[in-house]
TORKOL-4160 file (C-alpha; in steps of 0.2 Angstrom, whole numbers, padded with zeros to 4 digits, m for minus):
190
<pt num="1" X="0492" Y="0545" Z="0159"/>
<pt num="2" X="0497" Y="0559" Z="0148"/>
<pt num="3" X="0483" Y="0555" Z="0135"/>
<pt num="4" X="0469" Y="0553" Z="0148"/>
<pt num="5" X="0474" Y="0572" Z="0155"/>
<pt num="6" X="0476" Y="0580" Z="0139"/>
<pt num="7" X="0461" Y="0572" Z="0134"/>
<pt num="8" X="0451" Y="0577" Z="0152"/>
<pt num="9" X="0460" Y="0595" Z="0150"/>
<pt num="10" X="0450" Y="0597" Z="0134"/>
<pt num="11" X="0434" Y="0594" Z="0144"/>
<pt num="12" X="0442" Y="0606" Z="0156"/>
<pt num="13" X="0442" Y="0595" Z="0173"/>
<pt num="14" X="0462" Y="0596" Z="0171"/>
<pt num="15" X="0467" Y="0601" Z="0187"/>
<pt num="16" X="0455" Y="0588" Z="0197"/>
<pt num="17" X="0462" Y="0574" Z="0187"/>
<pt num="18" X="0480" Y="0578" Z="0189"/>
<pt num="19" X="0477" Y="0581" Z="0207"/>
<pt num="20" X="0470" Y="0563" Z="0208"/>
<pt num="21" X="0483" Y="0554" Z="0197"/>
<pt num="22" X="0497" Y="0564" Z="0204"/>
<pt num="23" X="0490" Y="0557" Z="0223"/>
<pt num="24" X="0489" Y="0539" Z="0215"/>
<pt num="25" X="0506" Y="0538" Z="0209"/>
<pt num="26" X="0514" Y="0546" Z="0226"/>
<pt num="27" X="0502" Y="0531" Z="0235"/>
<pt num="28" X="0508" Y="0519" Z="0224"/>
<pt num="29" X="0528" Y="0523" Z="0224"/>
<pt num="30" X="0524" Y="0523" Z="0242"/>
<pt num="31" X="0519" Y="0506" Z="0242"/>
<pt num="32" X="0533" Y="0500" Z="0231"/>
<pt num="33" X="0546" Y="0508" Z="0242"/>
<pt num="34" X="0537" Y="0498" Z="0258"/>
<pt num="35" X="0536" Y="0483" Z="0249"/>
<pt num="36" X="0555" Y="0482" Z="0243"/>
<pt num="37" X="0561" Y="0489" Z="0259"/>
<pt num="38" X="0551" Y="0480" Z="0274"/>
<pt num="39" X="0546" Y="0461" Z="0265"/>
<pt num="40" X="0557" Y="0448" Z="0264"/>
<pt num="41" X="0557" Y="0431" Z="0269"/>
<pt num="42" X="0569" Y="0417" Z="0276"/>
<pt num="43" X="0569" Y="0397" Z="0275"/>
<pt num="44" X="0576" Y="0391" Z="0292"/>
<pt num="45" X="0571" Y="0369" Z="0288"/>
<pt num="46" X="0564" Y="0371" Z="0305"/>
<pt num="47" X="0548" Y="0373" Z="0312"/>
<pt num="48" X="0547" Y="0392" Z="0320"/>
<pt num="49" X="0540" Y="0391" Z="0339"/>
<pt num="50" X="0542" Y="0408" Z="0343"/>
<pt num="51" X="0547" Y="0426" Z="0337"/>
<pt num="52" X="0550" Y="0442" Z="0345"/>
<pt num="53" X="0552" Y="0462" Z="0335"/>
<pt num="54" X="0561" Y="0476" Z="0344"/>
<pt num="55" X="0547" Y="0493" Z="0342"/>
<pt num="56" X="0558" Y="0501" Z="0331"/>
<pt num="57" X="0557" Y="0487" Z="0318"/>
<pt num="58" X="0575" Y="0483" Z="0319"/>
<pt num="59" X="0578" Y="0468" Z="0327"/>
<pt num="60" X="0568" Y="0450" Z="0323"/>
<pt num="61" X="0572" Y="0435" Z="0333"/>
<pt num="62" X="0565" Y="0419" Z="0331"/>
<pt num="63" X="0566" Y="0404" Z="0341"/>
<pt num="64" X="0566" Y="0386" Z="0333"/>
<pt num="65" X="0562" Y="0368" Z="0334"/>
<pt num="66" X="0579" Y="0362" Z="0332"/>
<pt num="67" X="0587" Y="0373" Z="0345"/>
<pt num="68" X="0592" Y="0389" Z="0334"/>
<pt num="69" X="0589" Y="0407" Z="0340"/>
<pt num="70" X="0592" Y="0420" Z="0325"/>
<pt num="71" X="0589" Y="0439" Z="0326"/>
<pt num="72" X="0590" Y="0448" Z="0310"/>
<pt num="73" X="0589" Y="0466" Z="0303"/>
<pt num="74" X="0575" Y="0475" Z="0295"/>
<pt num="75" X="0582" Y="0470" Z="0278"/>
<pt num="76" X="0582" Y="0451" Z="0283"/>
<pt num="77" X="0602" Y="0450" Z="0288"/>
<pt num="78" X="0609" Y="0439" Z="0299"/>
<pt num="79" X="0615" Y="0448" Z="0314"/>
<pt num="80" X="0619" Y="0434" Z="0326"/>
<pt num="81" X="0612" Y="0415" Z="0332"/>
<pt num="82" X="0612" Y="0407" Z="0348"/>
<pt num="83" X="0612" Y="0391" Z="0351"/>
<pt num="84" X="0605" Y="0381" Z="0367"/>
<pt num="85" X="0604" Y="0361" Z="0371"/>
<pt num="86" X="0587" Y="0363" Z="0363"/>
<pt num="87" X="0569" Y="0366" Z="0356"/>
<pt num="88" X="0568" Y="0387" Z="0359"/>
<pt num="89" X="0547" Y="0388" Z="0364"/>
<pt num="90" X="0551" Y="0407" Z="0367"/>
<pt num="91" X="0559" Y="0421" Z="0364"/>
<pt num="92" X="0556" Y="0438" Z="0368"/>
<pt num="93" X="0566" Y="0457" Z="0364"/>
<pt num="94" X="0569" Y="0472" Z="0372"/>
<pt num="95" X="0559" Y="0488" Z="0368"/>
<pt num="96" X="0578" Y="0492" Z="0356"/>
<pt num="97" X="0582" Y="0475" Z="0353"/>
<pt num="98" X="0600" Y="0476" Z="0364"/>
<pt num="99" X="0593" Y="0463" Z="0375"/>
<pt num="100" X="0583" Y="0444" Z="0370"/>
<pt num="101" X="0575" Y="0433" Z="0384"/>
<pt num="102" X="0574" Y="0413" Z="0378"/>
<pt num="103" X="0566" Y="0399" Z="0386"/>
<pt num="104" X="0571" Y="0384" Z="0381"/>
<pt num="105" X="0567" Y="0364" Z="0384"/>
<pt num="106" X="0583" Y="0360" Z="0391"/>
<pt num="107" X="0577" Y="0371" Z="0407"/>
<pt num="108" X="0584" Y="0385" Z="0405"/>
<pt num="109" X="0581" Y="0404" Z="0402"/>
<pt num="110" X="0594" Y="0414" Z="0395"/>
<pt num="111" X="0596" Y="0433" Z="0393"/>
<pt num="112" X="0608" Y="0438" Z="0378"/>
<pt num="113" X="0616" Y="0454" Z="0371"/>
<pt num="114" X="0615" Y="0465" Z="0356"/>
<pt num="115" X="0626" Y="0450" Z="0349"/>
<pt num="116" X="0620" Y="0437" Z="0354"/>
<pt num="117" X="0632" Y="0433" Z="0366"/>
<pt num="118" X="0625" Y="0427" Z="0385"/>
<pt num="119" X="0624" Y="0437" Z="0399"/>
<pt num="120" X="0618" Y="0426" Z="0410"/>
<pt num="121" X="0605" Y="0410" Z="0413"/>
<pt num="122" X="0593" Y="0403" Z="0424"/>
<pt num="123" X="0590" Y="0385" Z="0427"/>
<pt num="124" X="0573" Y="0377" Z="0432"/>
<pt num="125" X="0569" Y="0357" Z="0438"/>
<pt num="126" X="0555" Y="0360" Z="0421"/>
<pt num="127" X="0555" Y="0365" Z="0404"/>
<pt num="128" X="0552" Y="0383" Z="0400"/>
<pt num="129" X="0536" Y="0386" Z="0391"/>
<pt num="130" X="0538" Y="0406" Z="0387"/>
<pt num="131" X="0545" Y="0419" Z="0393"/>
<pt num="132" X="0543" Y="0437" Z="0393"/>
<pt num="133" X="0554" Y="0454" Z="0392"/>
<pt num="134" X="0552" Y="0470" Z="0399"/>
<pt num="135" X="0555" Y="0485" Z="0385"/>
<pt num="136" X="0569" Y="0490" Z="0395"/>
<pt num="137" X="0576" Y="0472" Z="0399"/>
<pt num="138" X="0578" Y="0476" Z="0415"/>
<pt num="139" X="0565" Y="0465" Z="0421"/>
<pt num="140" X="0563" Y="0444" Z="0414"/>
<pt num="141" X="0546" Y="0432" Z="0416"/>
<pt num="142" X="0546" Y="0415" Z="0414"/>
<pt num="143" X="0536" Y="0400" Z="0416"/>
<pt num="144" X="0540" Y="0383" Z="0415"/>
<pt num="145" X="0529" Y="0367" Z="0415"/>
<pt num="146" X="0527" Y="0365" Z="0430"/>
<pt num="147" X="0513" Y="0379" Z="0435"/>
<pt num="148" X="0528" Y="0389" Z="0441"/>
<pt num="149" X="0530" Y="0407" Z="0436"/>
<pt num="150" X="0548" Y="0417" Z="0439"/>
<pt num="151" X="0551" Y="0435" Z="0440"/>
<pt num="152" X="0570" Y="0438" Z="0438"/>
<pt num="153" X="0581" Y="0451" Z="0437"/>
<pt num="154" X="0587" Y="0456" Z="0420"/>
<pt num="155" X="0604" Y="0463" Z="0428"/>
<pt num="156" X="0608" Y="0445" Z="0438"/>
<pt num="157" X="0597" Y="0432" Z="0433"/>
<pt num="158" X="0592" Y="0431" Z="0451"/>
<pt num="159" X="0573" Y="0426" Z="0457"/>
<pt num="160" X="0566" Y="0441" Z="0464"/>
<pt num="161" X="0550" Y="0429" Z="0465"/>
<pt num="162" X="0540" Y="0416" Z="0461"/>
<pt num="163" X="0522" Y="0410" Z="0462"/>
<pt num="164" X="0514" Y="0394" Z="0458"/>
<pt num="165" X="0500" Y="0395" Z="0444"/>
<pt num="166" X="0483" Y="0387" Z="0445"/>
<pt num="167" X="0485" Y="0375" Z="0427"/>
<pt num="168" X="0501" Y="0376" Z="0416"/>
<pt num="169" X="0503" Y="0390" Z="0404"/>
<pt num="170" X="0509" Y="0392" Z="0386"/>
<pt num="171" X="0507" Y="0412" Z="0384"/>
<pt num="172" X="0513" Y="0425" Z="0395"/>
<pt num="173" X="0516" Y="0445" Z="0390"/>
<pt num="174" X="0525" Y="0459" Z="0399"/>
<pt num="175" X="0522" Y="0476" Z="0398"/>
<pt num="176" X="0535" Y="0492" Z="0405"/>
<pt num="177" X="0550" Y="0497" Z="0413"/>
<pt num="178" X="0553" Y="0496" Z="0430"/>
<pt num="179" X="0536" Y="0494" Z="0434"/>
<pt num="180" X="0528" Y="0481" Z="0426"/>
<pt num="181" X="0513" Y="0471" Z="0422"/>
<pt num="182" X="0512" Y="0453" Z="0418"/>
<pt num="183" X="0498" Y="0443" Z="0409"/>
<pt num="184" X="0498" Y="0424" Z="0409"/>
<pt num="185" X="0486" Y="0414" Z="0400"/>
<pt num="186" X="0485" Y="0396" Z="0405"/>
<pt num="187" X="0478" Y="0380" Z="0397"/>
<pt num="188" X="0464" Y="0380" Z="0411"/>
<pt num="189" X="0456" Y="0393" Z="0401"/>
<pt num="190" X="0462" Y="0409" Z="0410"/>
């Protein structure tokens, strides 16, 4: 670089050339902070069903074929796992990652802590396809295989209600506070 400016400061265009390079090396450094800093990778040996990032970036949680639930930091750290008495077809965080919603094939929906550690769970007669998580955590959706959709409480676990779907669905998202909004997509194309 030092050539190619002494050599362009000869034609007299220095100061538009080491404007450029100086904007090129603060991009690239840039790059190579973001890239050392937000990549990284992890080998489970399990298929991955599901996965679920708090807004802040801070907490990942991934839900597994052979019944794991991990969350890890932004460096790629272990924070905690969860185990249930199966495959995990969802998971879903909270808006700061303090809370994680699963839905797992042995029936059940589970609400965990910043640890890890279960706060409570919710048992249907179906397996649970996916389930949802409001930002705050205060409010949990599920739906099972069934057709059967379940808005619970995030505080209790308790139903506050239900509703039959027209086909089964795979997909749901959930979006707020307090007040939320739900979106279902089902295998009947809609």
């Amino acid at each position: 670089i030092d050539v190619f400016i002494q050599e362009r400061k000869r034609k007299g265009n220095y100061i538009n050339y080491s404007c450029a390079y100086a904007l090129v090396f603060l991009l690239w450094m840039g790059s190579l902070t973001l890239a050392q800093e937000g990549v990284w990778r992890e080998s489970l040996n399990s298929i991955v069903y599901s996965t679920s990032l708090s807004l802040d970036g801070s907490t990942a949680v991934v839900g597994t074929r052979n019944d794991g639930v991990r969350a890890y930091d932004q460096r790629g750290q272990l924070r905690w796992e969860f185990f249930p008495r199966s495959t995990v077809w969802g998971v879903s965080t909270s808006e700061d990652g303090s809370r994680t919603a699963v839905a797992s094939e042995d029936r059940h929906i589970y609400l965990l802590d910043q640890n890890g550690q279960e706060l409570w769970s919710f048992r249907s007669s179906r397996i649970f396809q996916d389930v949802a998580l409001s930002r705050t955590g205060s409010s949990v959706f599920a739906v099972d295989e069934g057709k059967t959709a379940y808005f619970l409480s995030g505080e209790t676990g308790q139903v506050l209600w239900q509703t039959t779907l027209r086909d089964t669905s795979d997909a749901i998202a959930i979006y707020g506070g307090d007040t939320v909004r739900v979106l279902v997509g089902t295998r009947g194309a809609q």
